[in-house]
C-alpha positions, 0 to 999 in steps of 0.5 A: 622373553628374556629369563628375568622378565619370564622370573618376574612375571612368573613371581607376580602370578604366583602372588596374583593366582594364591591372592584370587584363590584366597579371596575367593576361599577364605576371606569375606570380600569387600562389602562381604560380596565373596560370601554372599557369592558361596553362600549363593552357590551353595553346595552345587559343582562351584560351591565345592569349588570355590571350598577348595582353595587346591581346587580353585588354584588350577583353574584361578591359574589357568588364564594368569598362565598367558600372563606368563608363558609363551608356547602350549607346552610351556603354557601347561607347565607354568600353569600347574606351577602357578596352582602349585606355587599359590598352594605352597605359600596357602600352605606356608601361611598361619591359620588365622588367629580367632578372638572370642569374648571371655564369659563375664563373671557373676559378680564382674571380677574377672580376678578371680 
């Protein structure tokens, strides 16, 4: 594989691995299946997995990782640099924004 095709299979798994782990640790999911699934794995081994976005990077990255890489030594390493590079861009993204409704006053003015 030549260093342009390894870079830009390397950059889509990377959005591939932090994409997976995201969904699975953060978001609702489609038709809320993803928090029906935690909820449903409760506190066991993968309920705390899946709780843990750099938990579930290193095993989300392991088979993104054939993807990539060719050889078991390079296997490995781009393996761990896929769960480090989902983390780094988890790490770099905002927290996300919560809007709650404002209590109504009395009398309904909120101008006071």
């Amino acid at each position: 594989m030549d260093p342009s095709q390894f870079w830009i299979r390397f950059f889509l798994a990377t959005l591939v691995t932090w994409r997976v782990c995201h969904l699975l640790a953060a978001e609702d999911g489609p038709a809320d299946v993803v928090v029906r699934l935690r909820r449903w794995l409760g506190a066991s081994v993968f309920g705390q997995l899946i709780d843990c976005f750099a938990c579930l990077s290193v095993w989300v990255a392991i088979p993104i990782a054939f993807f990539v890489a060719e050889g078991a030594l390079n296997l490995v390493i781009t393996w761990l640099a896929l769960s480090g590079a989902a983390l780094l861009l988890e790490r770099m993204s905002p927290e996300p924004v919560v809007i709650e409704r404002m209590p109504e006053s009395s009398t309904g003015d909120l101008r006071q």
